[in-house]
N, C-alpha and C positions, 0 to 999 in steps of 0.2 A: 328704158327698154326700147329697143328697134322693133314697130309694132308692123312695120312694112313687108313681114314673113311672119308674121305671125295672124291662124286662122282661129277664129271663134267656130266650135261646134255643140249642137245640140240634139241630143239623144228623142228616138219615140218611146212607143211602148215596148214594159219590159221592163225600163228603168224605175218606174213605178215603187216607192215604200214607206210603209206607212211613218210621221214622222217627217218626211222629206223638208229641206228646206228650213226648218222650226229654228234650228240654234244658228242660225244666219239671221231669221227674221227678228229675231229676240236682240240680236248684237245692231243689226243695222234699221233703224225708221225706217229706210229707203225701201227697204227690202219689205220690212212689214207692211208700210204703205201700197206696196203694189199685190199684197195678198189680200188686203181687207178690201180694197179697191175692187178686185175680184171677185171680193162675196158680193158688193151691192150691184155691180154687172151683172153677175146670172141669177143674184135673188135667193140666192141658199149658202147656208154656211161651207161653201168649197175647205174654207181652211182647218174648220176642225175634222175635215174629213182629210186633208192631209197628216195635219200632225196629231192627232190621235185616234181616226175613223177605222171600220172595220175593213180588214184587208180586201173581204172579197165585194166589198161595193167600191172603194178604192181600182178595184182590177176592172170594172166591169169598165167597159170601153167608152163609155157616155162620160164615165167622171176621171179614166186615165187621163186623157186626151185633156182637157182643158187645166191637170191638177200639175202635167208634165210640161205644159205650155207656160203656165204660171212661175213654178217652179225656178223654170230655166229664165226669165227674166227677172226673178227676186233676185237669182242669185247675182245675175248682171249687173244690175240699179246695185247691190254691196259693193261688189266690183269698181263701178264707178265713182260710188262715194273717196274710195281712197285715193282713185288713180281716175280722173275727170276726162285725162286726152285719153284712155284707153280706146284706141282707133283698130280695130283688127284691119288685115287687108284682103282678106276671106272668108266669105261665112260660107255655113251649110251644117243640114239637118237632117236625121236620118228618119226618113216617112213623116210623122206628128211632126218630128224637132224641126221640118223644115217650115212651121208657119212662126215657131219661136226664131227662125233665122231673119225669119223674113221681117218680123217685127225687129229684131236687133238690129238690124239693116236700114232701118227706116226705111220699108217700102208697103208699112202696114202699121196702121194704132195700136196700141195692146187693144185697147176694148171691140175692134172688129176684130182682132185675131183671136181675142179670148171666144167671141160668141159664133165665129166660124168652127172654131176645134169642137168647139162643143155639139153645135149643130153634125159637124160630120162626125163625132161619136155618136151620136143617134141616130144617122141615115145609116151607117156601117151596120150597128147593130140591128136596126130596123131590116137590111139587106143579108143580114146574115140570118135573120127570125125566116123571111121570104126563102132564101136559097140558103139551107145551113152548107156549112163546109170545115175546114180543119187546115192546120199549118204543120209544118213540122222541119227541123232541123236535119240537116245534112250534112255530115262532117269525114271529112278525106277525099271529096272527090272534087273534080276543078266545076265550075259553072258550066261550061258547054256542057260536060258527059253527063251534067245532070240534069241538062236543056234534055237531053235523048234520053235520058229515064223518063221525064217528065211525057214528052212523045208518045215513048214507046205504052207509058199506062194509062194514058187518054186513048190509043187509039186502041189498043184492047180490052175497055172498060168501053169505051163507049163515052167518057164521061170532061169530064174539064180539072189537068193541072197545069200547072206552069212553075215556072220557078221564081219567085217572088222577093229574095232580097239575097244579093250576091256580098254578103258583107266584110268577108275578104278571103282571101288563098285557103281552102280546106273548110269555107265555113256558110253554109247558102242554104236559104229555107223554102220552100215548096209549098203550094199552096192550091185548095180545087176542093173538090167534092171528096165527101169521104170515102167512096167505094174506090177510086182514083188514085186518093192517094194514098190509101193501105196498101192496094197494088204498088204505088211508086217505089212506096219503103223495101218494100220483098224483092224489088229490079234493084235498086239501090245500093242493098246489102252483096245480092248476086254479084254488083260491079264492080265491088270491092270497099263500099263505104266500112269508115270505123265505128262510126255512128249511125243511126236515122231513129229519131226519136220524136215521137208524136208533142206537139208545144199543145197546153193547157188555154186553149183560146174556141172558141166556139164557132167562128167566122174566118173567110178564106180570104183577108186581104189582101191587095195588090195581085187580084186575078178577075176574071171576067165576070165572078160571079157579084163583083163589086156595083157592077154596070148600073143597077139600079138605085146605087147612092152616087153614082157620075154624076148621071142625069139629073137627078136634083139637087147635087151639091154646087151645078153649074150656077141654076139659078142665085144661090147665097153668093157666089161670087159673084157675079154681073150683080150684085147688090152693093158688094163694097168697094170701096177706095183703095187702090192702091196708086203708090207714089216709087221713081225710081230710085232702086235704092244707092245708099250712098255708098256702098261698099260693093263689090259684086259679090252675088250669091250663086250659088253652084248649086243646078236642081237635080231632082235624081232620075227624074227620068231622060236627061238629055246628058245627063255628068258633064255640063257644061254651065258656065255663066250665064243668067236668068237676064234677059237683054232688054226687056220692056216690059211694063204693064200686059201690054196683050200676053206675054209669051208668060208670064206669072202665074195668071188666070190658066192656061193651057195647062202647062207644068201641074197646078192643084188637082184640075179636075183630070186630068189624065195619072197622075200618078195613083189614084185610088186602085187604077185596074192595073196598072204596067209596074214591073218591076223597080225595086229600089238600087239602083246600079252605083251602090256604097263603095265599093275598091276602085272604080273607074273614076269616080266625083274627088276620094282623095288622092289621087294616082296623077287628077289630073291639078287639083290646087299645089300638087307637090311641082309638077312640071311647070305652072305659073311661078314657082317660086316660093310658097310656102316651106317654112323649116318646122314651127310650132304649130302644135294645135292645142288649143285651151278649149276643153266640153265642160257645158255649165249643165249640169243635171245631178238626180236625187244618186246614181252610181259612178258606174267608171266602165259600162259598155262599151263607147265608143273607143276612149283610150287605148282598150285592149285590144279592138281591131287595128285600130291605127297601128300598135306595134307589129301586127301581124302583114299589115299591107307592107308599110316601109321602116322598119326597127332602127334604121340611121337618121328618123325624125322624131324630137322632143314631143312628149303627148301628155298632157297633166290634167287631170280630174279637179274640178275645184268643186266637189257635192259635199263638202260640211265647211262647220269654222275654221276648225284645223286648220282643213287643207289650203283655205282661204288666206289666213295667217302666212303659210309657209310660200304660199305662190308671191304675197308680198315683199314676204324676206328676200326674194330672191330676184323680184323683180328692180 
């Protein structure tokens, strides 16, 4: 296979289910090794709360994040067992997925990456206990015109939204205080959305009210090592190639508050040249945006054995 257009991507939260990852880690050591690896790093059994834990501790944000992180490099370490050169020539990760990118990339250990996701599932939540808030999906309307809903219900509430992950043509979620953006959803609909639906999350990611998991998730970063990676990574807040350690650390701690700018990061790996995109996670999120960005690029999910089998065959 020509891996020189072909991009590795890795999903955030959302993708999350219970189960995830199991009949890959069952088929491949490599993959099991890097789950059990994971329990003696954070000291609790992560993996049976993947593949048979209660969904709604599963969801809670402190154990998505590190279970999503994991996940997406079990599945990679199978990956490479078959296929050793598998060299992509673009990564990138959508919120969470991009510390899994970043670890694929060799510009990051699993074991600092595993105890960073972790760490920022706990400040997040911790930030979202301090300032609660709420998300919600926005469907039919382009990114700008929902930049100017977003406007228009902060400045007559009083209060804080923003538009928080632009994840492709017709599909962008919103995020702030909840008096805010119950207002947004009712401007929304007026605009002509097909959709706005409140998402089941408790906390206003990728918005300002993040600010107080910045600040100390900066510190965790000026903790750890990072190394340039060998591939280049595409960050979401700049939907550009991640060009140094300093600009890494940025990229982390700035995307907690700023949007995730998911159609622009593959819009623009597509104009470097990517044709494929391989997402290693527990669904097929990302995939399905990808065909919605650009439907004349190959997009394959490899979240079970199956699929894993079939990507072989074909590779």
């Amino acid at each position: 296979m020509d891996w020189s257009n072909v991009a590795f991507v890795f999903p955030g939260q959302g993708s999350q289910v219970v189960g995830m990852a199991k009949d890959i880690a069952d088929a491949y050591p490599a993959a099991h090794d890097v789950i059990q690896q994971a329990d003696a790093i954070l000291d609790f059994p992560l993996s049976a709360l993947m593949f048979s834990g209660a969904e709604d501790v599963l969801n809670d944000t402190i154990n998505t994040q590190p279970a999503l992180f994991v996940s997406g490099i079990a599945i990679l370490h199978a990956l490479k067992t078959e296929l050793p050169d598998a060299q992509p020539a673009f990564v990138a990760g959508h919120s969470l997925g991009e510390f899994t990118a970043l670890a694929a990339a060799g510009a990051l250990s699993f074991s600092d990456g595993l105890r960073l996701v972790r760490e920022r599932g706990r400040l997040m939540k911790d930030a979202g206990d301090a300032q609660p808030g709420a998300m919600a999906a926005i469907l039919g309307l382009d990114a700008d015109r929902v930049r100017d809903v977003c406007a228009q219900a902060a400045a007559e509430t009083g209060g804080v939204l923003v538009l928080a992950n632009d994840n492709c043509p017709g599909q962008v979620v919103i995020s702030g205080e909840n008096a805010a953006l119950d207002h947004g959803l009712v401007l929304a609909k007026s605009a002509g959305a097909k959709k706005a639906i409140k998402l089941a999350v408790s906390i206003a990611a990728h918005s300002p009210l993040m600010q107080r998991a910045a600040a100390r998730f900066a510190e965790a970063l000026a903790n750890t090592e990072f190394k340039q990676p060998v591939v280049p990574v595409y960050g979401n807040v700049s939907a550009a190639p991640l060009t140094g350690v300093d600009a890494i650390r940025h990229e982390l701690e700035t995307q907690l508050t700023q949007s995730v700018r998911w159609t622009e990061s593959v819009q623009r790996m597509v104009a470097d040249g990517a044709n494929v995109f391989v997402e290693f996670g527990p669904k097929d999120v990302l995939t399905g945006l990808l065909k919605r960005i650009d439907g004349t690029k190959t997009a394959v999910a490899i979240n079970s054995l199956n699929n894993l089998r079939q990507f072989l065959e074909k590779t």
